[in-house]
KEGU-66405 format. One line per 4 residues: number of its first residue (from 1); their letters; for each residue x, y, z of C-alpha. Coordinates in steps of 0.05 Angstrom, whole numbers, plus 5000, padded with zeros to 4 digits. Example, Ala and Ser with C-alpha at 12.3 -4.5 7.8 and 13.67 -1.06 7.14 Angstrom:
<pts>
1) as) 5246:4910:5156; 5273:4979:5143;
</pts>
This chain:
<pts>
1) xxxx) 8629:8067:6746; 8680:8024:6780; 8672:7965:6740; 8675:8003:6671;
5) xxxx) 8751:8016:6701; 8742:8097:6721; 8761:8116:6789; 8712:8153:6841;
9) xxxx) 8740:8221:6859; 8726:8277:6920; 8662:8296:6878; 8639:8230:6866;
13) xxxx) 8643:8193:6931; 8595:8246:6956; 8545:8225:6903; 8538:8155:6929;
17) xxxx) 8540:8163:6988; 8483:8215:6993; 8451:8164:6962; 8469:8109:7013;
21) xxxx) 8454:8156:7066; 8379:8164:7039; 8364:8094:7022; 8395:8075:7091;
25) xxxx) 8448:8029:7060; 8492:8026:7129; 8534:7973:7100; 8542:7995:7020;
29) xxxx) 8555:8052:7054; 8614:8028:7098; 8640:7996:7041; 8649:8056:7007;
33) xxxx) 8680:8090:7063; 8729:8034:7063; 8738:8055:6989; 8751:8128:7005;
37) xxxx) 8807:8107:7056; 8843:8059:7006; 8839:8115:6958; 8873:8174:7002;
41) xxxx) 8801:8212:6992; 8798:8196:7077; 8822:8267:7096; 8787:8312:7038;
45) xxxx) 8735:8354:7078; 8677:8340:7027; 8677:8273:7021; 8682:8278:7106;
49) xxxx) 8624:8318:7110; 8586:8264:7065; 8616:8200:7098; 8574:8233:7174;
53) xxxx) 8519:8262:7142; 8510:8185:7117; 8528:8153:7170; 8480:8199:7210;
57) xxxx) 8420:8189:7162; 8438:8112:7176; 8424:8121:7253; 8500:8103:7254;
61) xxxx) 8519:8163:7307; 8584:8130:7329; 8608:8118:7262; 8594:8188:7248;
65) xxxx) 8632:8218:7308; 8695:8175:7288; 8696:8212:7221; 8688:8277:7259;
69) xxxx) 8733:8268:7316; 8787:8247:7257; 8783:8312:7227; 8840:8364:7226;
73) xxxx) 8799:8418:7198; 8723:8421:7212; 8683:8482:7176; 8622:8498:7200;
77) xxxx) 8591:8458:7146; 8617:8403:7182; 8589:8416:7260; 8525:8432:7225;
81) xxxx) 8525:8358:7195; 8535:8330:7267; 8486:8374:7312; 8429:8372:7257;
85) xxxx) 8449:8293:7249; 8442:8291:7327; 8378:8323:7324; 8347:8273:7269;
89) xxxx) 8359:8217:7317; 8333:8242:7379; 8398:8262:7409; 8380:8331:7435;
93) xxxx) 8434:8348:7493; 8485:8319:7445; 8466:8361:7385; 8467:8418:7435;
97) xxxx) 8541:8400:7467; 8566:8401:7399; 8535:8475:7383; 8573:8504:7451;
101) xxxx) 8642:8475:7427; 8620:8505:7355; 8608:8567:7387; 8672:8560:7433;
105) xxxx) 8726:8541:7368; 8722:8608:7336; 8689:8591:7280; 8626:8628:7256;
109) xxxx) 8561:8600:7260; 8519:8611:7200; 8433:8611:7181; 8443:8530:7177;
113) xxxx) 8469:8524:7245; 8414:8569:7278; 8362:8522:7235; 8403:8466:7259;
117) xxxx) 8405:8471:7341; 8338:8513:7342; 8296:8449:7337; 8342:8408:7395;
121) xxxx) 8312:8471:7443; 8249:8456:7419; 8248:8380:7446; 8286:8396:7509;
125) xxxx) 8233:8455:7525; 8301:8489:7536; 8281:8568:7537; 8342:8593:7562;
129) xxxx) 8383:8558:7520; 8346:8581:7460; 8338:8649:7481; 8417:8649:7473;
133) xxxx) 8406:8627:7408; 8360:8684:7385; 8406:8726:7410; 8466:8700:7366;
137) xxxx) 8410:8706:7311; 8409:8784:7323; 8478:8791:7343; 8493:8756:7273;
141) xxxx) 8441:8792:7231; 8405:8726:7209; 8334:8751:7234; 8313:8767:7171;
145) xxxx) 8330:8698:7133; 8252:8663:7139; 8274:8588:7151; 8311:8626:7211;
149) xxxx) 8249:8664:7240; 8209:8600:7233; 8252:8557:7277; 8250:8616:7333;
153) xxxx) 8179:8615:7329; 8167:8540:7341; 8222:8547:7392; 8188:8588:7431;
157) xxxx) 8117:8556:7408; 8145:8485:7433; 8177:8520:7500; 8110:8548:7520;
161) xxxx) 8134:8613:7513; 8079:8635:7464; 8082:8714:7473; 8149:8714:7449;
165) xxxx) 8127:8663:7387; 8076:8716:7371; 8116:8769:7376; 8176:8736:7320;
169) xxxx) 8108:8726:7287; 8074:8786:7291; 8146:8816:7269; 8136:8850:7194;
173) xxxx) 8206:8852:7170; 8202:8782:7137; 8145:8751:7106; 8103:8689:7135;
177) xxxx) 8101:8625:7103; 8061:8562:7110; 8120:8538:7154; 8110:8604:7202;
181) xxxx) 8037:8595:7208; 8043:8520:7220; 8089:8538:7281; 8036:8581:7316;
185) xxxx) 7983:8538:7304; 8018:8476:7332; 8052:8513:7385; 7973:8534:7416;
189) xxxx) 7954:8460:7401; 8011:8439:7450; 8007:8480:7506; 7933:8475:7515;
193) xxxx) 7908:8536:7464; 7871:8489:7414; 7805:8535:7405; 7866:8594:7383;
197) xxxx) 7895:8546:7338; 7823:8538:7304; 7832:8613:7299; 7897:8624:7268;
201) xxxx) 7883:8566:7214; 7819:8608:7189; 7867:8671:7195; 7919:8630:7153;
205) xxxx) 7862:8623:7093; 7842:8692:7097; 7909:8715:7091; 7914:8675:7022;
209) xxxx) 7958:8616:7054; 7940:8547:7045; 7956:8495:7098; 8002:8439:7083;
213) xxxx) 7996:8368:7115; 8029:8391:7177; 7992:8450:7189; 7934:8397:7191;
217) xxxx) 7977:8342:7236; 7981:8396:7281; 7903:8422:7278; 7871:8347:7281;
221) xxxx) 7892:8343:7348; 7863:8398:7368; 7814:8367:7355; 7818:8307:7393;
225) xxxx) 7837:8342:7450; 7765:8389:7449; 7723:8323:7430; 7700:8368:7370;
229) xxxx) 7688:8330:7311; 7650:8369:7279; 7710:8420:7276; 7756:8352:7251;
233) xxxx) 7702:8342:7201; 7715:8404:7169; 7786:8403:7177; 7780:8333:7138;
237) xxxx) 7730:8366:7079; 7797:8410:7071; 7845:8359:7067; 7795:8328:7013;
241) xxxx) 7790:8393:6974; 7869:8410:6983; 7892:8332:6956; 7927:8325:7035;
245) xxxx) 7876:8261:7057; 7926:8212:7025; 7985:8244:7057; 8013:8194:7108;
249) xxxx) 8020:8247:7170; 7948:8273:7144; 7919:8200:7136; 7940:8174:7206;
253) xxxx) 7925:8244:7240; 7858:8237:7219; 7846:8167:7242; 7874:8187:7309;
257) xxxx) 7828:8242:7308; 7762:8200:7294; 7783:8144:7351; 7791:8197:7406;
261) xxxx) 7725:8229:7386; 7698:8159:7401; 7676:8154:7327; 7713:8083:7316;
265) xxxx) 7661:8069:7249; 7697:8135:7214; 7770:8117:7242; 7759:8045:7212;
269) xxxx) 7736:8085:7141; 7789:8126:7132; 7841:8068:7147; 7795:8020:7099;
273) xxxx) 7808:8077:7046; 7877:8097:7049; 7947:8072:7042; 7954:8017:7099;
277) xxxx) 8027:8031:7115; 8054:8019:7185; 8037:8088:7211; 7959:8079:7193;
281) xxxx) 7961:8019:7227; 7991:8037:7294; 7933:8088:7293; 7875:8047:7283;
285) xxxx) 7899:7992:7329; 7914:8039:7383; 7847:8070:7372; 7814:8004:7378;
289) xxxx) 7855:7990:7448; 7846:8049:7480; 7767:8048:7477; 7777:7972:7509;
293) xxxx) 7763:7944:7444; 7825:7890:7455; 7781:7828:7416; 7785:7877:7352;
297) xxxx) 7862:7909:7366; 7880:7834:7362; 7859:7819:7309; 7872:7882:7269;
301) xxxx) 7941:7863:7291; 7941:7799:7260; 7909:7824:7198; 7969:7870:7190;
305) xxxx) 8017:7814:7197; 7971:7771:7140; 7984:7831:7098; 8054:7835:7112;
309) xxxx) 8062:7904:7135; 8129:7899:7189; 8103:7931:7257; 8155:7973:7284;
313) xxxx) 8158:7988:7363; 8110:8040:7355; 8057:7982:7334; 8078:7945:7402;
317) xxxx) 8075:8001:7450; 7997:8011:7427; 7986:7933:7418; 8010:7910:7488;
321) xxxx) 7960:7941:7533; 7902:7901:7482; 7937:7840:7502; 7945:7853:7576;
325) xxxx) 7870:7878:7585; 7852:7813:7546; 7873:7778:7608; 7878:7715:7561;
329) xxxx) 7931:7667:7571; 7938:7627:7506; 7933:7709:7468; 7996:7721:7522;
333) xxxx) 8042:7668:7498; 8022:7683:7425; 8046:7751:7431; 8110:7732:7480;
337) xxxx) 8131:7678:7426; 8128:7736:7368; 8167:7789:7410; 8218:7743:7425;
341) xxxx) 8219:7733:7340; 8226:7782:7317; 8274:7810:7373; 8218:7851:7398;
345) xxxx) 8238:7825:7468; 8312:7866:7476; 8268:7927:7486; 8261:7945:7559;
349) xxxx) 8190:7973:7543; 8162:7906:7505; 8197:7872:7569; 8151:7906:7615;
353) xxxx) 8092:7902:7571; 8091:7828:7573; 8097:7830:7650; 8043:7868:7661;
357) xxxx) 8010:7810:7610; 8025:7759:7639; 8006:7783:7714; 7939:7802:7682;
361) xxxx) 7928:7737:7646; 7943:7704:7722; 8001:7673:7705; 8045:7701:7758;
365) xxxx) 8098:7653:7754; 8121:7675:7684; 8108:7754:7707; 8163:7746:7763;
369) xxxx) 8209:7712:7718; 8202:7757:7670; 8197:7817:7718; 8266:7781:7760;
373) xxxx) 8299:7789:7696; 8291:7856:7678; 8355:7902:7678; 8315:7963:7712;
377) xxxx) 8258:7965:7750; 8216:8023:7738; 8154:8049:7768; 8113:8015:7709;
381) xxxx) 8146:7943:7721; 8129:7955:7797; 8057:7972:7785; 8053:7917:7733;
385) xxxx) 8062:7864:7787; 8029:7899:7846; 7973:7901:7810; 7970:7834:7782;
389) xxxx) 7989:7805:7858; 7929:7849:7878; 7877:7825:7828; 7882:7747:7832;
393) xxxx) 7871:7751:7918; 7942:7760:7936; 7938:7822:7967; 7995:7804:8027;
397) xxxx) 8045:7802:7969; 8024:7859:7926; 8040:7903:8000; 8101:7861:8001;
401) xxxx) 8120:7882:7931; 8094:7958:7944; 8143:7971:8005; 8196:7934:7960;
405) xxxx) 8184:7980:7910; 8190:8047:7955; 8262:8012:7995; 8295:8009:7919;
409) xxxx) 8278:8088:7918; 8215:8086:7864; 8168:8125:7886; 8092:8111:7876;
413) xxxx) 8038:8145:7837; 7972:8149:7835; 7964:8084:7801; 8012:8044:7844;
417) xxxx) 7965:8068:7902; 7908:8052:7874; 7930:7977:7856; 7949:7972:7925;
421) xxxx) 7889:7998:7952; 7845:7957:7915; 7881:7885:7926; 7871:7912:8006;
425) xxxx) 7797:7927:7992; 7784:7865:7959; 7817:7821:8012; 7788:7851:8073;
429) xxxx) 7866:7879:8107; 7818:7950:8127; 7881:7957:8179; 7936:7959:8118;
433) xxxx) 7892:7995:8073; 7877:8048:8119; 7957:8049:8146; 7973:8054:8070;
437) xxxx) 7928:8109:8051; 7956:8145:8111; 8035:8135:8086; 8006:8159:8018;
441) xxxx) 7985:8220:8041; 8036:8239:8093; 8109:8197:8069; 8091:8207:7994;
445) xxxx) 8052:8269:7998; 8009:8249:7951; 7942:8286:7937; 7882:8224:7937;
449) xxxx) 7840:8217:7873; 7776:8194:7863; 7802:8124:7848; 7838:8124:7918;
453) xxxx) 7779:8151:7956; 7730:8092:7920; 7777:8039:7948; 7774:8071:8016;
457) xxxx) 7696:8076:8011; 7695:8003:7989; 7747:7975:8045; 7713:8011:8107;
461) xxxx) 7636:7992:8077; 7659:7925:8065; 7681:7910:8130; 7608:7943:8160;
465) xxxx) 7647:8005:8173; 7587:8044:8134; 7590:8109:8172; 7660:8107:8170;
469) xxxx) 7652:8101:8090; 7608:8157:8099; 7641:8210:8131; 7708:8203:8079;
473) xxxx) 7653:8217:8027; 7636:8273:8067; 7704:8304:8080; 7727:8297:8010;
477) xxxx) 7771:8363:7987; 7726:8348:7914; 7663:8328:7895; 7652:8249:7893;
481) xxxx) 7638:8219:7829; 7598:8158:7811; 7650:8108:7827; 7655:8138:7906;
485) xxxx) 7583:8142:7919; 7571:8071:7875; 7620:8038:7919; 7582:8062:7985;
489) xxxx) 7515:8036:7947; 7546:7974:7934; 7565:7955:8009; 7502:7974:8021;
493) xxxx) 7481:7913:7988; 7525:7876:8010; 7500:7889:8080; 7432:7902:8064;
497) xxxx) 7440:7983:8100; 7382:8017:8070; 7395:8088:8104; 7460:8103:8076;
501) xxxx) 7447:8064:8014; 7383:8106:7996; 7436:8164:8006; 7481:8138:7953;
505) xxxx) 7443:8127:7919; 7407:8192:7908; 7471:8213:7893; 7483:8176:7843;
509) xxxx) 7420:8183:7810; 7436:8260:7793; 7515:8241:7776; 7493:8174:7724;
513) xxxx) 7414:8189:7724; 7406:8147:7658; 7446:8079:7692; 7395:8032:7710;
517) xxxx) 7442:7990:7751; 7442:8040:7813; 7363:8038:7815; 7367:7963:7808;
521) xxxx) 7412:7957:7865; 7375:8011:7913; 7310:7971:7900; 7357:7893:7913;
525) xxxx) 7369:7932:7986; 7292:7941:7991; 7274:7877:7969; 7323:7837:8014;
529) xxxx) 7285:7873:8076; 7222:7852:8043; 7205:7930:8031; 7159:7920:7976;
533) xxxx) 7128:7982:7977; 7195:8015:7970; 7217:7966:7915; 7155:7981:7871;
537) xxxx) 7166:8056:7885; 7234:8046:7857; 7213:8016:7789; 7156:8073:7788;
541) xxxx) 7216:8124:7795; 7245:8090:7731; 7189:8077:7688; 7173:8157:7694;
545) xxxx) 7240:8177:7675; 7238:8133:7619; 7297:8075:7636; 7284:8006:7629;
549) xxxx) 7320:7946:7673; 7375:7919:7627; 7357:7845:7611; 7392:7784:7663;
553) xxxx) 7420:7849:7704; 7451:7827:7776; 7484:7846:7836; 7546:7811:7805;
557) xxxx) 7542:7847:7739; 7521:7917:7760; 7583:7924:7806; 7614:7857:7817;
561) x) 7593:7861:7888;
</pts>
């Protein structure tokens, strides 16, 4: 247009730079802008209201407050392009400042705004805020306008407040739409409701309305969270028969789904089958991570770099714990090197990652530096080196670090406590364990775990203190689990106590009846008192419950005793 000699107007700038702003062209866009000013289109309120919307699309927030900070006369139009701008990029609080001066400059809300600010309640879980809101909404007679009644109801979905959701819903003035059921549904998903959610998506179909691919975002991890898959089986035979499998949302959903059912072989299909875009990925390599699969995350990873998808931070965050439980040194630089690349390394959270790498992989040299370097020093940095002080024998200076830690005002949590405990365990300081688990308890007021009470059980019957081991079993507030009772057992072995061991494991045989280790390690404690008897009535016991001694099993292997 500009080189065929015709000049852009007030009704044309908007044009391209809609288009700017959806194609996230920050800079053609900013040259246009400089365009509008040159032309004396700088103060028309359209062409404004296009220039932040654009800017805003662009993740360019400051640009867009310039524009409306410069304006002399700002319609509502225009505060609705900056809080639901705000709210696109995660800036809840500020897309929620900007509605209270809108609502303190005299001019009139409108249905946009409500639609607008409604969702910023929703990710602050701020109720009271967005009960003031509904309360404009009937004040201003918008109740009845359905995009409206939908953003109340995931309001109050997303705020816990699900009474109130299902009474908006239940409300017959207005119809519901996909969008309204979808609310309900993922509002019960999120606040713990997921067998309800099953409900009200069979209710949807019966009522004649067919769920879109958020409706099933929002069921699939339902899903997960229940461990059904046969219910995300069926929720996937729907996608199939309603063309949403292919969806992105639908497509990763689903792989999520599968991997925290612990059904990686159906994860891996659906990725194998579908679109491969940066989202899918993230899923599938996360999957493979969190079930301690790092050799296969890797290289996933890698694959998706051979077929030159771009990772985005999302990819990291699930990548990085692969590579730290690797505990693999050369896999540690190879990672550091490409996060420093591809500029990975300015994040704080990629920062901290490869700390807690590094102090895994044992080299603790590069941890501290990296760890020294680091602008804040969170809880998760803290634990990162505590623990990897703690695992490779220097317990002294993971205490060090953990009293460190609690004089710079981070407070520890369950995990922190845990690492700590362990390193103390594992080096034989009973006294500093024991003085640690008290300050945990009484300075922290922290409420011990199962974790916390396995490295106390380990410390005292480590040292010989097995009635001492004992008796905490004893007292616990909760039942012990396997790891309590299998860290009595294995001091037991360790010093060859065959009174408290047999107790352990008896235990332990009605907690993990099917793990042949314990047996093996009740009948090494018989054996290394030259019990024979006892030994052979221990491999009796297993033959007639049907459990067979895994092939090359030790001490060492069975609970790296």
């Amino acid at each position: 247009m500009v080189s065929s000699g015709l000049r852009p107007d007030n009704f044309s700038y908007p044009f391209a730079l809609k288009a700017c702003g959806d194609l996230s062209l920050l800079h053609l866009g900013s040259v246009i802008h400089c365009t509008v000013l040159v032309s004396g289109f700088g103060s028309d309120e359209y062409v404004q209201n296009s220039l932040m919307a654009m800017y805003m699309n662009c993740g360019d927030k400051i640009s867009a407050t310039m524009v409306f900070d410069g304006m002399t006369n700002r319609t509502v139009v225009s505060w609705n392009t900056m809080i639901a701008g705000y709210v696109q990029n995660g800036c809840d609080e500020e897309a929620v400042l900007i509605f209270d001066q809108l609502v303190g400059s005299g001019v009139e809300i409108d249905r946009a705004t409500v639609v607008s600010v409604l969702p910023a309640c929703a990710h602050l879980k701020d109720l009271r805020r967005g009960l003031q809101v509904h309360e404009l909404v009937e004040e201003k007679g918008f109740g009845g306008y359905v995009p409206v009644r939908n953003s109340i109801i995931d309001m109050y979905a997303k705020c816990g407040s699900l009474e109130e959701a299902r009474r908006v819903f239940d409300n017959g003035k207005c119809e519901r739409d996909v969008v309204s059921w979808t609310a309900m549904i993922g509002g019960h998903a999120l606040n713990g409701r997921e067998r309800e959610a099953l409900a009200l998506s069979c209710q949807m179909q019966l009522m004649g309305v067919a769920p879109n691919s958020v409706t099933m975002a929002s069921l699939l991890p339902a899903c997960s969270t229940l461990a059904s898959i046969k219910h995300g089986k069926c929720i996937h035979g729907l996608c199939i028969r309603l063309k949403l499998e292919l969806d992105i949302i639908v497509e990763t959903a689903l792989i999520d789904m599968y991997a925290k059912c612990n059904s990686m072989n159906l994860s891996l299909l659906v990725f194998a089958r579908g679109s491969k875009r940066a989202g899918t990925w993230n899923a599938i390599i996360s999957g493979y991570a969190r079930h301690g699969q790092t050799g296969d995350a890797i290289k996933l990873f890698k694959l998706m770099l051979a077929e030159a998808v771009r990772p985005d931070f999302a990819t990291i965050a699930s990548l990085l714990p692969a590579y730290a439980e690797s505990a693999d040194l050369q896999q540690a630089k190879n990672i550091h090197c490409y996060l420093y690349r591809t500029g990975f390394t300015r994040s704080f959270e990629a920062s901290t990652g490869l700390v807690d790498i590094y102090a895994k992989a044992g080299n603790l040299g590069m941890a501290w530096e990296l760890f020294d370097k680091l602008p804040v020093k969170d809880l998760v940095s803290w634990s990162a080196m505590i623990a990897g002080y703690g695992m490779h024998g220097h317990a002294r200076t993971a205490i060090w670090l953990f009293d460190r830690m609690v004089e710079s005002g981070v407070e520890p949590n369950e995990v922190t406590c845990t690492s700590v405990l362990y390193s103390c365990s594992h080096a034989g300081l009973v006294d500093e364990g024991l003085g640690l688990f008290d300050r945990m308890l009484k300075v922290h007021g922290m409420k011990p775990t199962a974790d916390h009470y396995a490295c106390i059980a380990d410390l005292l019957g480590r040292a010989g203190r097995l009635k001492e081991a004992y008796e905490l079993i004893r007292g616990m507030p909760f039942a012990p689990n396997h790891a309590v009772w299998g860290a009595l057992l294995g001091a037991c072995v360790i010093h060859e106590n065959v009174d408290f061991g047999r107790l352990a494991a008896e235990r332990l045989f009605e907690i993990e009846p099917e793990n042949t280790g314990n047996y093996v390690l009740l009948g090494n404690i018989y054996a290394a008192l030259g019990r024979w008897e006892d030994v052979e009535s221990v491999r009796r016991m297993m033959v007639e419950r049907g459990l067979r001694k895994e092939p090359g099993c030790s001490l060492i292997e069975v609970r790296n005793v």
